[in-house]
C-alpha positions in Angstrom: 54.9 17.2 23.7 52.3 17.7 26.7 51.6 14.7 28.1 47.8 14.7 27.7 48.8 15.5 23.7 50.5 12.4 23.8 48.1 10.6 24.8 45.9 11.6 22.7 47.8 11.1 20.1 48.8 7.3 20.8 45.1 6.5 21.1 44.7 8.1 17.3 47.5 5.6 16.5 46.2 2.6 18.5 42.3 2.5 17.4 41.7 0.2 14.5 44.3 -1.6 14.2 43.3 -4.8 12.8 41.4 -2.8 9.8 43.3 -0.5 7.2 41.4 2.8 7.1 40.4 3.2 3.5 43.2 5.6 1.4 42.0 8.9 1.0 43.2 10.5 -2.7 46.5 11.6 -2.7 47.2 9.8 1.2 49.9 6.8 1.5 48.0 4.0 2.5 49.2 1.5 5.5 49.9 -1.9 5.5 49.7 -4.3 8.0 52.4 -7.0 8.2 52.4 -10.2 10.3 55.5 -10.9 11.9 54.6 -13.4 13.8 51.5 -16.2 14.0 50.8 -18.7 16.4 53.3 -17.6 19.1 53.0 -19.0 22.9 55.2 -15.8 23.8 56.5 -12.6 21.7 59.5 -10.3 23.0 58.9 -6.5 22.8 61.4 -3.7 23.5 62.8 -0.7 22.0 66.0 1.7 21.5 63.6 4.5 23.2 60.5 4.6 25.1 57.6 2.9 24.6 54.3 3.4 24.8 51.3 0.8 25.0 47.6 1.1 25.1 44.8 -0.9 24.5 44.0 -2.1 20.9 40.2 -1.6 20.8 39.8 1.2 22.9 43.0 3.5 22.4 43.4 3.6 26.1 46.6 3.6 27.7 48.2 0.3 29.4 51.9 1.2 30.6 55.3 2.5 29.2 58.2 0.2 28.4 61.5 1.7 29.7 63.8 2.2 26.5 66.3 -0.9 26.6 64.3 -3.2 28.8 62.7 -6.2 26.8 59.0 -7.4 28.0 57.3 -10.4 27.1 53.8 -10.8 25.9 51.7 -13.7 26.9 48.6 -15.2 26.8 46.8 -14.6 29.7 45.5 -17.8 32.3 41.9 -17.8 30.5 43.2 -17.6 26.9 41.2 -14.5 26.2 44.0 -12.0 25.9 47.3 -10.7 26.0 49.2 -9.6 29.3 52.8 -8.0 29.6 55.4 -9.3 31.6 57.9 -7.1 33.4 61.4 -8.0 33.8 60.3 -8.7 37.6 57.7 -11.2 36.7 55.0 -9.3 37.4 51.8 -8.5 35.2 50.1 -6.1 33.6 46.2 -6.4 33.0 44.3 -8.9 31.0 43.7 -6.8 27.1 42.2 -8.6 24.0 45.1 -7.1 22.3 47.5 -4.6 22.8 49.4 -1.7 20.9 52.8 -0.4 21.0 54.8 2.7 19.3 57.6 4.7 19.5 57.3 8.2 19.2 60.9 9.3 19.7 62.6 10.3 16.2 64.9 7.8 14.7 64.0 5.1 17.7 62.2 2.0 16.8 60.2 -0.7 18.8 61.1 -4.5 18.6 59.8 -7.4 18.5 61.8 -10.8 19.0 65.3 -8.6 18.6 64.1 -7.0 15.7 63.4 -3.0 14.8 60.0 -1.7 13.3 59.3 1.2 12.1 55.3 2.6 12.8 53.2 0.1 15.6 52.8 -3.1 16.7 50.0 -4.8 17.6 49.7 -7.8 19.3 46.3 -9.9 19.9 45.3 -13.7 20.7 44.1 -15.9 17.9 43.3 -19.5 18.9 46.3 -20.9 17.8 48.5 -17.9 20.2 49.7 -14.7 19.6 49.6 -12.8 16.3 51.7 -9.9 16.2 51.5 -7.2 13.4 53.4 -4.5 12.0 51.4 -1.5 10.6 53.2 1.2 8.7 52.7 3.4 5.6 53.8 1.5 2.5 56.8 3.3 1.5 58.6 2.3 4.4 57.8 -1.3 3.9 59.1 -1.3 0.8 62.0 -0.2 2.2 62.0 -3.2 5.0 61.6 -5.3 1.4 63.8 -3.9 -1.4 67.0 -4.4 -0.1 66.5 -7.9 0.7 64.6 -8.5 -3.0 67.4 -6.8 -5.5 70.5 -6.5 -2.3 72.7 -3.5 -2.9 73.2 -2.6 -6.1 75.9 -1.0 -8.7 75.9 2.7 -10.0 74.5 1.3 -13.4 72.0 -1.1 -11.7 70.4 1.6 -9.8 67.0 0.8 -12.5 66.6 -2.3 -11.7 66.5 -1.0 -8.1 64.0 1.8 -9.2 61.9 -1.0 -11.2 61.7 -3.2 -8.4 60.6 -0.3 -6.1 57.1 0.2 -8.2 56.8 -3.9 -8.5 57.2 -4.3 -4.9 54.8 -1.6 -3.8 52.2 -2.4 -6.9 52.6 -5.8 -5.1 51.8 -4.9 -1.5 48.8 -2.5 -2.7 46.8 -5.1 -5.1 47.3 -7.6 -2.1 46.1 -5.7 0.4 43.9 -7.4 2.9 44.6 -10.9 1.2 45.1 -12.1 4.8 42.3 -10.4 6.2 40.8 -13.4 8.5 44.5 -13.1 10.2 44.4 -10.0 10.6 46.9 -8.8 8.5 47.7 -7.3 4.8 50.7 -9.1 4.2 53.3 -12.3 5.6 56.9 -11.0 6.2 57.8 -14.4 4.2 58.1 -15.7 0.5 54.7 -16.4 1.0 54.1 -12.3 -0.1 57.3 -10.3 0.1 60.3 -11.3 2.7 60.0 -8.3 5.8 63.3 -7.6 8.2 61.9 -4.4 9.2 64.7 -1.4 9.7 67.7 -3.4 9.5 66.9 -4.0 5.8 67.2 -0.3 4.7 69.8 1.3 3.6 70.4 4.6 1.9 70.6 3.1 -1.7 67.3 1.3 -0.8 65.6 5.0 0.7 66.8 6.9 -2.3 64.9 4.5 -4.7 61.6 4.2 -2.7 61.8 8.4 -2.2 62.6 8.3 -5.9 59.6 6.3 -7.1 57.3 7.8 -4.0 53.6 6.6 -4.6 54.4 5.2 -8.0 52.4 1.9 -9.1 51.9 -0.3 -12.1 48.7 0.1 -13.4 46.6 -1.8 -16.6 43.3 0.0 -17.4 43.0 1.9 -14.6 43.8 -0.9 -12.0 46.5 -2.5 -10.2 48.5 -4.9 -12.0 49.2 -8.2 -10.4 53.0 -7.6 -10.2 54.5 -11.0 -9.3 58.3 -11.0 -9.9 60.9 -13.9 -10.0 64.5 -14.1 -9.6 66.0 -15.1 -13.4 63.7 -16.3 -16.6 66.2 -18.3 -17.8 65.5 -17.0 -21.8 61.7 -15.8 -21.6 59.1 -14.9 -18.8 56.1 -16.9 -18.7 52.3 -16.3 -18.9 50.4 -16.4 -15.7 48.3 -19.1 -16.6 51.2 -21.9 -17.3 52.7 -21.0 -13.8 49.7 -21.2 -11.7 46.9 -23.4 -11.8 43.8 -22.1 -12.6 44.8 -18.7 -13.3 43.3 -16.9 -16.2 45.3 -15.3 -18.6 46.2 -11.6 -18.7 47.4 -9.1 -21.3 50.2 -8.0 -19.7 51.1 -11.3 -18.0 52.5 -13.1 -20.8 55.6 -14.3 -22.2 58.1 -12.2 -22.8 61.6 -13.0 -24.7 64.8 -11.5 -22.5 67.3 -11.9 -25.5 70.0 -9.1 -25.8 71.2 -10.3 -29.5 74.1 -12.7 -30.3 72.5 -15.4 -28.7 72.8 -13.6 -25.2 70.2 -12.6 -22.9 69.5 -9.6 -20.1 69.6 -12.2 -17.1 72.5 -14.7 -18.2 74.4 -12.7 -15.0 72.3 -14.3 -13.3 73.9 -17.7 -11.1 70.5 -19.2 -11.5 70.6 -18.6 -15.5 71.5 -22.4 -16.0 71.7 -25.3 -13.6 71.7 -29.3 -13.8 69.6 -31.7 -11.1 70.4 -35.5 -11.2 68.7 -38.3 -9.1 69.2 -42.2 -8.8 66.3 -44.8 -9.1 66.4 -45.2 -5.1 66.3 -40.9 -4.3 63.8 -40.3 -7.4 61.0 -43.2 -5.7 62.1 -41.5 -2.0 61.0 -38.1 -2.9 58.1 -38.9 -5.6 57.1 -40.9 -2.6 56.5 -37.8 -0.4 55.3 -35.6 -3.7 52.9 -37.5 -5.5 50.2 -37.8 -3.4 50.0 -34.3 -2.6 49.0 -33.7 -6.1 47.0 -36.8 -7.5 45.4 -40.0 -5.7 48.4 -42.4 -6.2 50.3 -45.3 -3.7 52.8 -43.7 -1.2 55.1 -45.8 0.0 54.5 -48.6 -2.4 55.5 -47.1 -5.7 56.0 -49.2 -8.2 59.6 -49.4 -10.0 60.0 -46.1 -12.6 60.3 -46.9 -16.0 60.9 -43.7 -17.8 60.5 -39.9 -17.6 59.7 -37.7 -20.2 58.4 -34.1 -20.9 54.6 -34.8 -22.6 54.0 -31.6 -23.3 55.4 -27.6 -23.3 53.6 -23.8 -23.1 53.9 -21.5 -25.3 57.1 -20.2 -23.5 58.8 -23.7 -23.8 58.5 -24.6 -20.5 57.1 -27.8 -18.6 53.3 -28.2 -19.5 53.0 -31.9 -18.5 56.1 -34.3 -17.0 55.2 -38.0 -17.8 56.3 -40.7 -15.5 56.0 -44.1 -16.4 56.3 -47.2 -13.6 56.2 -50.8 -14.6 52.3 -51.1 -14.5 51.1 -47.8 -15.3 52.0 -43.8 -15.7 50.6 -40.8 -13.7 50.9 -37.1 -15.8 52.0 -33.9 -13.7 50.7 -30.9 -14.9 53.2 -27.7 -15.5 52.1 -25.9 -12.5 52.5 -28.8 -10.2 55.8 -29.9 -11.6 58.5 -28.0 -9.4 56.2 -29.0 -6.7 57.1 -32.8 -7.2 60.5 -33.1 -9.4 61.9 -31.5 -5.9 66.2 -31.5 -6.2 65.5 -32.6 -2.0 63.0 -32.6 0.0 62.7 -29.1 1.4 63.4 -27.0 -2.0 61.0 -26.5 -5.3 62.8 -26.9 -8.6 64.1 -24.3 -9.6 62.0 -23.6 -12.5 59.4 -25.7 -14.6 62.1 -24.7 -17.7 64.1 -27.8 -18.2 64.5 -31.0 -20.4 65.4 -34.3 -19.2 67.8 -37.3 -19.9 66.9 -41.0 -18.7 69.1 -43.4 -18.1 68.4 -47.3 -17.8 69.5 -50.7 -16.5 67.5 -53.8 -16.6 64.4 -52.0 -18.2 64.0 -49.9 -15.2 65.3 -46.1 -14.6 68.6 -45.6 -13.3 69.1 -41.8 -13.6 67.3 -38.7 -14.7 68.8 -35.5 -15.5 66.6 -32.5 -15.6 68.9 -29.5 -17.5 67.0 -26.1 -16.7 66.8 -22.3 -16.8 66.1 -19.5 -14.9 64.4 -19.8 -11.4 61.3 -19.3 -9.8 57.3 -19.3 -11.4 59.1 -17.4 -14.0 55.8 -14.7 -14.5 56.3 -10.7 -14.9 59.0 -9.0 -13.4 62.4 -10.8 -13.9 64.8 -9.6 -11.1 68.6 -10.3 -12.9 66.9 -9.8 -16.3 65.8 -6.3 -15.0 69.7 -5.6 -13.9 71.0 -6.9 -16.6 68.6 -4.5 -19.0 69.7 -1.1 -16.4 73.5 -2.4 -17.6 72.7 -1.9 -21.1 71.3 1.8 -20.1 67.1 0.9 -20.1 65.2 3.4 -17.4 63.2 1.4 -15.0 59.7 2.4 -17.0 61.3 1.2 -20.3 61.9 -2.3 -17.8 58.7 -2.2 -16.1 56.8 -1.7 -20.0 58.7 -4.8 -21.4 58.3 -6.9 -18.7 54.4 -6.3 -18.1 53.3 -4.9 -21.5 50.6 -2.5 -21.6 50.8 -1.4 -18.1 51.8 2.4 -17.3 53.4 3.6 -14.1 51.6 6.0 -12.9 51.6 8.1 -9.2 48.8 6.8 -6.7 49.6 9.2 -3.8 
């Protein structure tokens, strides 16, 4: 490629980054990932070549030698971005800057990491956001593997199925993070991003399988949240999250096979047992409490009992009751994993459980919480999806059950 092609070419690439253009009919949209927020510094590199410009203005900056790692910084004033060479020296001052390679089959990095498509890089006030833009295929293939991991010969539906969730997904949440700059995090705060070393040819054939294909209810995007196991029945939308409004196709859904079995009882998540004492109970209701509702920290009263108030209409938590010696508090269904926590860095695994007391002296000794399934338990369910391609369903046939009256349907 002529040189002056080139750069015309990486200018084309570099201007607009922070904005999506909008999808033209039958074009695969971009998506722009975050990879990293807040950063004082963020290594960049690459297996070939290269080449960085200016974000606003297209312009080039420089050329990064294949295999050498820079370092982008905050410049001295806090107004933008410089690269550091290997030799400590600088490149100019740039409000943010964008980097691609253009050799086949050779990716840039960031942090030890490969990216397909660019990278931009650009100073927020808390540091340096970097962002990965890319079409949206090959983001679901930075995603799929590490949703559904590698799958048998007669699981490959499930694959299929989660393909069109996890793109339907990315598409109806584009620009959610728009004020950061970004379409999508690359944590479970959207869908968990590794980039290229995610993909594998299992995980290409089923994104080139269901190419452009989407979930769609009336003409729109669905909402396609997805959890790891049910545990016996999805839930609706509305007893997971609070203040959600119901949806047709967001409600519960039974996963029983017949025989008293069910699609995701493969799953290691289909059944599991929590216990605490009186002192670890108090020690994390301590912490979780008064996140949720305007009640004493550190002086919580001794606990008394435990008990399940209410349930939704797919038997799960609706209200957890806990009494203490002068008084109760009530914990809605959606806030319940949230505050039952097993520890305190982990959720509950699911809001589908019943509980056993046990006393001494009037006062709670143990609680037992039983459960199913894990995660918010809404739309897709991941083991319940391979265990329905086992028993020979096509990933639409999954896809219908799970979100009912939804088509799939090709956007591009």
């Amino acid at each position: 490629m002529a040189k002056r092609a080139l750069v015309s070419l990486l200018a084309a690439l570099a201007a607009g980054c922070h904005r999506p253009p909008a999808t033209l009919p039958g074009a695969e949209p971009e998506i722009r990932v975050g990879l990293v927020t807040g950063a004082a510094t963020v290594r960049l590199g690459g297996d070939g070549e290269l080449f960085v410009t200016d974000d606003g203005s297209g312009q080039p900056v420089t050329a990064i030698p294949a295999g050498e790692t820079w370092t982008a910084v905050a410049d001295s004033a806090g107004a933008g971005v410089q690269l550091v060479r290997p030799d400590s020296t600088r490149t100019e001052s740039h409000r943010g800057v964008s980097v691609v390679n253009v050799t086949e089959d050779r990716f840039a990095m960031v942090n030890g990491r490969r990216y397909r498509g660019r990278v931009g890089i650009f100073r927020t006030r808390g540091g340096l956001t970097t962002v990965n833009r890319l079409p949206v295929d090959a983001y679901v293939a930075g995603v799929l593997g590490l949703e559904l991991g590698a799958r048998r010969s007669d699981e490959l539906e499930a694959l299929l199925a989660q393909a069109i969730v996890s793109r339907t997904f990315a598409l109806r949440n584009r620009g959610r993070w728009e004020s950061d700059g970004f379409d999508a995090t690359a944590d479970t705060r959207d869908q968990v991003y590794f980039g290229v070393v995610a993909e594998t040819p299992q995980v290409w054939e089923a994104v080139r399988a269901t190419a452009g294909e989407v979930l769609m209810y009336r003409g729109e995007l669905v909402d396609a949240f997805f959890h790891s196991t049910c545990g016996y029945s999805t839930a609706g939308v509305e007893e997971a999250f609070k203040g959600a409004q119901p949806r047709p196709y967001l409600k519960p859904v039974s996963d029983a096979r017949g025989g008293g079995h069910y699609y995701c009882d493969l799953s290691p998540r289909f059944r599991w047992r929590e216990q605490w004492d009186a002192q670890q109970l108090r020690a994390i209701l301590s912490r979780t409490l008064p996140a949720v509702m305007n009640v004493g920290g550190d002086g919580l009263q001794r606990i008394t009992d435990v008990e399940v108030t209410q349930t939704t209409r797919s038997g799960r938590v609706g209200e957890l009751r806990i009494v203490f010696e002068r008084g109760d508090v009530r914990i809605p269904g959606t806030d319940v994993r949230a505050v039952l926590r097993p520890d305190a860095g982990s959720l509950l695994q699911s809001s589908a459980f019943q509980v056993t007391v046990t006393k001494s002296d009037g006062a709670l000794s143990r609680l037992v919480a039983a459960g199913a399934g894990s995660g918010h338990g809404v739309g897709f369910c991941q083991w319940g999806a391979i265990g329905r391609a086992r028993a020979g369903q096509r990933h639409r046939e999954i896809l219908t059950t799970y979100f009912p009256g939804t088509s799939v349907e090709k956007l591009y």
